[in-house]
N, C-alpha and C positions, 0 to 999 in steps of 0.2 A: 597607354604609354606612360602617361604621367604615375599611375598607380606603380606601375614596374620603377622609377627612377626613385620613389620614394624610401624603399627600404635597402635600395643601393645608398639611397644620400643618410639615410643610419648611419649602416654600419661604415661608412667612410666619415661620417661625423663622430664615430667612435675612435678613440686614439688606443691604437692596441697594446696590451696590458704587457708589460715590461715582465720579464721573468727575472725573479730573485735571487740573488748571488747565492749559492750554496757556501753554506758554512765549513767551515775547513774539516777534514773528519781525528777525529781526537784518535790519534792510536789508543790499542786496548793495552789494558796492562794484563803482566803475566799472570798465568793464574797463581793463589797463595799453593805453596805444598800441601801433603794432607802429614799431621802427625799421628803420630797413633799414640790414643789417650789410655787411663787406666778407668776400667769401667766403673761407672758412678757405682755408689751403694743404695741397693734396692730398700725401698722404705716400701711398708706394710699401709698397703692404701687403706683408710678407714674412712667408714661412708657418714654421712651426715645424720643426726638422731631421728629414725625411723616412727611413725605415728603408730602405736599399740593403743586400741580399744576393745574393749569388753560390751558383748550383749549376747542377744538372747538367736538362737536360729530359729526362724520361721517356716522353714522350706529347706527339702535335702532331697527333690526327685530328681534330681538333675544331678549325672553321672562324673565324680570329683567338684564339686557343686553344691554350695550350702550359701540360702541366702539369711544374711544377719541382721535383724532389726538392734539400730543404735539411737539410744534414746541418749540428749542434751537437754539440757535447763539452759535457758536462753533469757534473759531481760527486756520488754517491750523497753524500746526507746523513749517514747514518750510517757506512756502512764507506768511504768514503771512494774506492771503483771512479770509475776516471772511463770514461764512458758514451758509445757514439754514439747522439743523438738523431736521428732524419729528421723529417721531415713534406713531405706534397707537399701545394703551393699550385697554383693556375690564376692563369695570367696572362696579360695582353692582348699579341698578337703582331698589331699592325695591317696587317704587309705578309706574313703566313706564311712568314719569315723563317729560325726556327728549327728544326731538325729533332731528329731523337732523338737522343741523346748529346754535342749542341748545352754548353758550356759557359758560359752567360749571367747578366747582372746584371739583376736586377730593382728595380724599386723602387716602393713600398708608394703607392696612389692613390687615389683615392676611390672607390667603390664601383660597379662597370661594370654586376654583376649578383650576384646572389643568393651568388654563391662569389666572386668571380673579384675581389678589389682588390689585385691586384699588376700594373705592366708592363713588357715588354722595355723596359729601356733599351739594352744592344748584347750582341752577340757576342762575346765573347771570344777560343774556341778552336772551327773546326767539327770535327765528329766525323768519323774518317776512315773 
């Protein structure tokens, strides 16, 4: 019995919680009209300067598909060696144009597929 009086003498020890005045409610105001405007002047979106590099194609077995080795000159930080960087990129070759040792520019596009946002933009030099 005494366990049972206990959590009665609680919640009667608690002074129970006053509920909060509601705040008065703001009428809404009408909605504005709608005018009818003259239609802005369309400007000619122009994109931001796009990254064009030049190298050499390594790879053209893959169908619209040419992979480009791009060689940089880089500066070790500390000793001062300057460096050839490569990296090969995939790039979009819409007419299978380029072949292996192919001399072409590319230039940097939105994204074709999972690797590939570079495109032929032309030929350069073909490989003899």
């Amino acid at each position: 019995m005494a366990d049972e009086k206990k959590p009665a003498a609680k919640a009667a020890a608690k002074p129970a919680a006053k509920a909060a005045p509601k705040a008065a409610a703001k009428p809404k105001a009408a909605p504005k009209p709608k005018v009818a405007r003259a239609p802005k002047e369309i400007k000619e979106v122009t994109r931001g300067q796009r990254k064009s590099r030049q190298g050499y194609v390594v790879s053209d077995k893959m169908d619209k598909t040419i992979v480009v080795l791009l060689e940089d000159r880089k500066k070790h930080p500390l000793y001062g060696k300057v460096m050839r960087v490569s990296k090969k990129v995939k790039a979009h070759d819409e007419l299978n144009s380029a072949g292996i040792g192919d001399l072409v520019v590319i230039d940097e596009t939105r994204p074709i597929a999972a690797t590939k946002n570079w495109r032929l933009v032309e030929i350069l030099e073909k490989a003899k």
